[in-house]
C-alpha positions as CSV (number, residue, x, y, z in Angstrom):
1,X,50.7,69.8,-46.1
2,X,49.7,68.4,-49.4
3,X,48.1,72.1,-50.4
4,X,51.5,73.3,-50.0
5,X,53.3,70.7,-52.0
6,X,50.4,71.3,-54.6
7,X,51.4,75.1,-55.0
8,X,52.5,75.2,-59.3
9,X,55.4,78.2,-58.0
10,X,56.8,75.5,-55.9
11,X,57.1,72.4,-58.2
12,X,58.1,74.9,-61.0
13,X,60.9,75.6,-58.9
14,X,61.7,71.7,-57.1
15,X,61.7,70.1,-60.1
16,X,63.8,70.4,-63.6
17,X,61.7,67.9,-66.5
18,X,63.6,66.8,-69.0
19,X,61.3,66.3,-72.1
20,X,62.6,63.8,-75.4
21,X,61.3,61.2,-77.6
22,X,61.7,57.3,-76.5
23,X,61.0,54.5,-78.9
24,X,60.1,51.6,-77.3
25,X,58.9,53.1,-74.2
26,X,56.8,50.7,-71.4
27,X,53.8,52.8,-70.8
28,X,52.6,52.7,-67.1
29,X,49.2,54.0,-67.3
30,X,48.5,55.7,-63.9
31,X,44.6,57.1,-64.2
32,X,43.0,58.9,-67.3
33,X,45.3,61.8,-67.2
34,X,48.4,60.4,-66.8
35,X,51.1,57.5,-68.2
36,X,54.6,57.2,-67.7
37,X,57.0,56.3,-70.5
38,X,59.1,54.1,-68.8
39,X,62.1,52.1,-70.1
40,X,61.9,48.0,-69.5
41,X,65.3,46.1,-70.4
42,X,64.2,42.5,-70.3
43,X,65.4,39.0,-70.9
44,X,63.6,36.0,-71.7
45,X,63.3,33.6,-68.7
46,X,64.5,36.0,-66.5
47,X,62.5,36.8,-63.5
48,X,64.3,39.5,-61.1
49,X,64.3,43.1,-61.9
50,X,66.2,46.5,-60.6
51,X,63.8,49.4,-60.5
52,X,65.3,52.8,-60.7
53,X,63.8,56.0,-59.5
54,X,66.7,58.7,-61.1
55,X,67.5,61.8,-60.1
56,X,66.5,65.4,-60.5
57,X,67.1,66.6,-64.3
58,X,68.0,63.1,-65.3
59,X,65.8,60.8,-68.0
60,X,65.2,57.1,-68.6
61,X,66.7,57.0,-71.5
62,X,70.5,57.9,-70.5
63,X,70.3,55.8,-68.0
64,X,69.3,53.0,-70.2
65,X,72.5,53.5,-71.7
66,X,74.6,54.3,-69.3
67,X,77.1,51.6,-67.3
68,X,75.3,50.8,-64.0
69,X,72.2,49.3,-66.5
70,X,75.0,47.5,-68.3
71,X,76.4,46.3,-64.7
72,X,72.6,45.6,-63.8
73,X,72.1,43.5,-66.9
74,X,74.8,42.1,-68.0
75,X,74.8,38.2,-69.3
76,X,70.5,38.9,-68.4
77,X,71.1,38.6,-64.9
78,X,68.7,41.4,-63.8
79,X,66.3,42.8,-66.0
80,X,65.9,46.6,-65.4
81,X,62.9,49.0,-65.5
82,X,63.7,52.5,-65.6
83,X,61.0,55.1,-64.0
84,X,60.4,57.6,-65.6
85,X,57.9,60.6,-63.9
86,X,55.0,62.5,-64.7
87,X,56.5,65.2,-67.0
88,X,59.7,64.1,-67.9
89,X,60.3,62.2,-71.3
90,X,56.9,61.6,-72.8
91,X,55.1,61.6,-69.9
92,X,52.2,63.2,-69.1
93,X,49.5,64.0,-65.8
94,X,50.1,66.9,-63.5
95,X,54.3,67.1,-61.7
96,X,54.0,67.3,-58.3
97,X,56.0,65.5,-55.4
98,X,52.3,64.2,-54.1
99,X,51.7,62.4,-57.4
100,X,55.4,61.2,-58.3
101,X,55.7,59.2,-54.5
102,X,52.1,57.9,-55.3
103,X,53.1,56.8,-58.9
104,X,55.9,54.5,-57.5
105,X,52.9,52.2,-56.8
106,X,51.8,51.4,-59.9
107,X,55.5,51.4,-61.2
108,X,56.1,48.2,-59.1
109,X,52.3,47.4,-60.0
110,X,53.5,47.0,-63.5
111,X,57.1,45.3,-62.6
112,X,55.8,42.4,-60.7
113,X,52.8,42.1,-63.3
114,X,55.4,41.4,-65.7
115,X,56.5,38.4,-63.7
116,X,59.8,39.8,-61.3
117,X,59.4,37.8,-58.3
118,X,62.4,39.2,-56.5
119,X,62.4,43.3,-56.9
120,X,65.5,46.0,-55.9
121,X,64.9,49.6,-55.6
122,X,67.6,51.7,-57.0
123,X,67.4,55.9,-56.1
124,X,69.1,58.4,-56.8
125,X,69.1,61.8,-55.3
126,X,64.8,62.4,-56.1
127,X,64.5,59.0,-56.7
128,X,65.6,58.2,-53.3
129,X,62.2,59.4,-52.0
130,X,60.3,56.8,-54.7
131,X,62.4,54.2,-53.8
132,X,61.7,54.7,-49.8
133,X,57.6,54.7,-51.4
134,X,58.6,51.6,-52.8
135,X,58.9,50.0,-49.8
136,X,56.5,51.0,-47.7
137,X,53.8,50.0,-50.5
138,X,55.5,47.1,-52.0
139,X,57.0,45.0,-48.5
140,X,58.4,42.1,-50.5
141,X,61.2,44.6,-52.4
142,X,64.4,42.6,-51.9
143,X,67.1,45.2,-51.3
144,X,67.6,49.1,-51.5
145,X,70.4,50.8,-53.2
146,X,70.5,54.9,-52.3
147,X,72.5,57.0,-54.2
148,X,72.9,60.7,-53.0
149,X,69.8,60.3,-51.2
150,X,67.9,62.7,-48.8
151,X,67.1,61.7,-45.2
152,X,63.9,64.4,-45.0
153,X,62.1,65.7,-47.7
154,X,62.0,69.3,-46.0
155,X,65.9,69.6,-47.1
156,X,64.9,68.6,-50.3
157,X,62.0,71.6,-50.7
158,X,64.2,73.6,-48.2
159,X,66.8,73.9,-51.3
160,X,64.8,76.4,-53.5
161,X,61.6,77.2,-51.6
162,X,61.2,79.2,-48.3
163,X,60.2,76.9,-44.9
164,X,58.5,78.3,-41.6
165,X,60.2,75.9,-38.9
166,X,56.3,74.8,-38.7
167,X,56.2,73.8,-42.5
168,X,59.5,71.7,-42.4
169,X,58.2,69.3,-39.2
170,X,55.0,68.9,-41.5
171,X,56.9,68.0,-44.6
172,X,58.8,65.6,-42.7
173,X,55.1,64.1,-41.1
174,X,53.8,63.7,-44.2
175,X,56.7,61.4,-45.9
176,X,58.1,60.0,-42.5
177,X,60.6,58.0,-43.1
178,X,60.6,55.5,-39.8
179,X,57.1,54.7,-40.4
180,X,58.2,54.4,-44.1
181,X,60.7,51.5,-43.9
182,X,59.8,50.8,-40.3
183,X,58.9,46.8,-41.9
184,X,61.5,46.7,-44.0
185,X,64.4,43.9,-43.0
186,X,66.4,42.9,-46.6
187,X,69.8,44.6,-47.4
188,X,70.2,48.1,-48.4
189,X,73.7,49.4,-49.9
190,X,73.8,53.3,-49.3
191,X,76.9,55.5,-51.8
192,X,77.7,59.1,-51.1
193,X,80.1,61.2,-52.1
194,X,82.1,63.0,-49.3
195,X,81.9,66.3,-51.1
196,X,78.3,66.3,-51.7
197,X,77.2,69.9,-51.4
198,X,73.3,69.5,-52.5
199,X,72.8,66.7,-50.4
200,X,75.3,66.8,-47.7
201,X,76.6,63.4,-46.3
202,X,74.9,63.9,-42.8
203,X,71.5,62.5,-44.6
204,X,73.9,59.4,-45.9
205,X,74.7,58.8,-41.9
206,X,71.0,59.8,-40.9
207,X,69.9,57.0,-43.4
208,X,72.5,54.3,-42.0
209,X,70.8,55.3,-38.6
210,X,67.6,54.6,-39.4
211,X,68.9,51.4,-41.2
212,X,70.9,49.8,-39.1
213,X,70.0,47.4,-36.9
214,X,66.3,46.9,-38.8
215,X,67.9,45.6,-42.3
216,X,69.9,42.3,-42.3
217,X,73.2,43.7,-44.2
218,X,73.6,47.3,-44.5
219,X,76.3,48.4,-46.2
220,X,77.7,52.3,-46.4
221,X,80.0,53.5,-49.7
222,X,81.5,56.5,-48.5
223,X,82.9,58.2,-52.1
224,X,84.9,60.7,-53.3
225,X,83.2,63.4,-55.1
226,X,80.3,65.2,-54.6
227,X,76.4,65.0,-56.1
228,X,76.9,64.7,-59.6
229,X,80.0,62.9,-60.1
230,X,80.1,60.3,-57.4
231,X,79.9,57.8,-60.3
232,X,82.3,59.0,-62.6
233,X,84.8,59.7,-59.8
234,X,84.2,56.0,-58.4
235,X,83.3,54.1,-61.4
236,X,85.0,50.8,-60.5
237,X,84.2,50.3,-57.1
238,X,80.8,51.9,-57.2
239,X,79.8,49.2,-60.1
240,X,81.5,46.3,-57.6
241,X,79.8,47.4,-54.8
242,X,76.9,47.2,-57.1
243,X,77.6,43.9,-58.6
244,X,78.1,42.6,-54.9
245,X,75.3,43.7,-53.7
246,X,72.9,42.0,-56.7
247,X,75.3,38.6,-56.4
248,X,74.3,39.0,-52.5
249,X,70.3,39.5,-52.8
250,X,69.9,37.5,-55.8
């Protein structure tokens, strides 16, 4: 399976890089060929951190502005360390979905290295699948948050590339999502918009599913709006279910 998620015609078409300038980036250095410019938004003293894994087409850098990081950090609360993957922003190395779940190791590497003893995983969309990574690599993450997240990654590569019914079971063998979380117990706050056409809200039940009844809280958002807009549409009660959630695991 990992020849096929190597093909270039497939990841040219799977994913959509944004590349830009970032001062003060945190450099992640992967291996030789690769670093990833990531955004860190620290305080001093402050040793819990929200990782986020963004979504297709997004970059660290408006997110560093953006309100959920200013929910995230405000009064230094949380500090906040924005992902960002191999080709997008300044980052360099080879984009494929093989290397981008494999990087979200050394992203928490470098987190925790910088002293963050108590860790949440924040996905969107993409990022959902990085974030699920996160927690089968890193067991002591302290909480989940999924935004507009996928239950399988053949839906994901289904979107724009051709399956055989063969080729979708092995997709969803390689990143297996049960074996994934399967000793993962801490809270995880799942938001999806009702109208989501890209990622329809079926995953957001298939997710609670597979949840429920292993995690200690878990906590559904069902919101109005579809895939892009679910935050805009929701601003107020997604940022308290947000804020809850932190008070909650922190």
């Amino acid at each position: 399976m990992k020849s096929l998620l190597d093909n270039e015609d497939l990841n040219e078409k799977i994913f959509f890089p944004v590349t830009y300038e970032m001062e003060n980036s945190y450099p992640v250095r992967v291996d030789d060929t690769c670093t990833l410019h990531c955004k860190y938004i620290c305080y001093p003293g402050v040793k819990r951190a929200v990782v986020i894994f963004y979504g297709n087409g997004e970059c660290a850098e408006s997110y560093a502005e953006s309100e959920l990081v200013e929910e995230i950090t405000r009064a230094g609360s949380w500090n906040c360390f924005i992902a960002e993957y191999r080709g997008y922003g300044m980052s360099t190395g080879r984009l494929n979905i093989v290397n981008v779940l494999s990087d979200a190791g050394k992203v928490m590497e470098a987190v925790a290295q910088e002293g963050n003893g108590k860790i949440v995983v924040f996905g969107r969309s993409l990022g959902g699948f990085s974030a699920i990574q996160s927690i089968s690599c890193c067991p002591g993450v302290s909480g989940v948050i999924l935004e507009s997240a996928y239950s399988c990654l053949s839906d994901f590569i289904a979107k724009r590339w051709p399956l055989t019914n063969n080729e979708k079971q092995g997709l969803d063998d390689f990143f297996n999502y049960p074996e994934k979380v399967k000793d993962y117990h801490n809270p995880v706050l799942l938001i999806h918009g009702l109208r989501d056409t890209l990622v329809p809200f079926r995953h957001c039940t298939a997710l609670h599913q597979l949840f429920e009844g292993r995690s200690e809280r878990v906590i559904m958002f069902s919101a109005r709006g579809g895939h892009n807009n679910v935050f805009q549409m929701n601003s107020e009660s997604y940022l308290g279910h947000v804020r809850r959630f932190l008070r909650f695991v922190g």
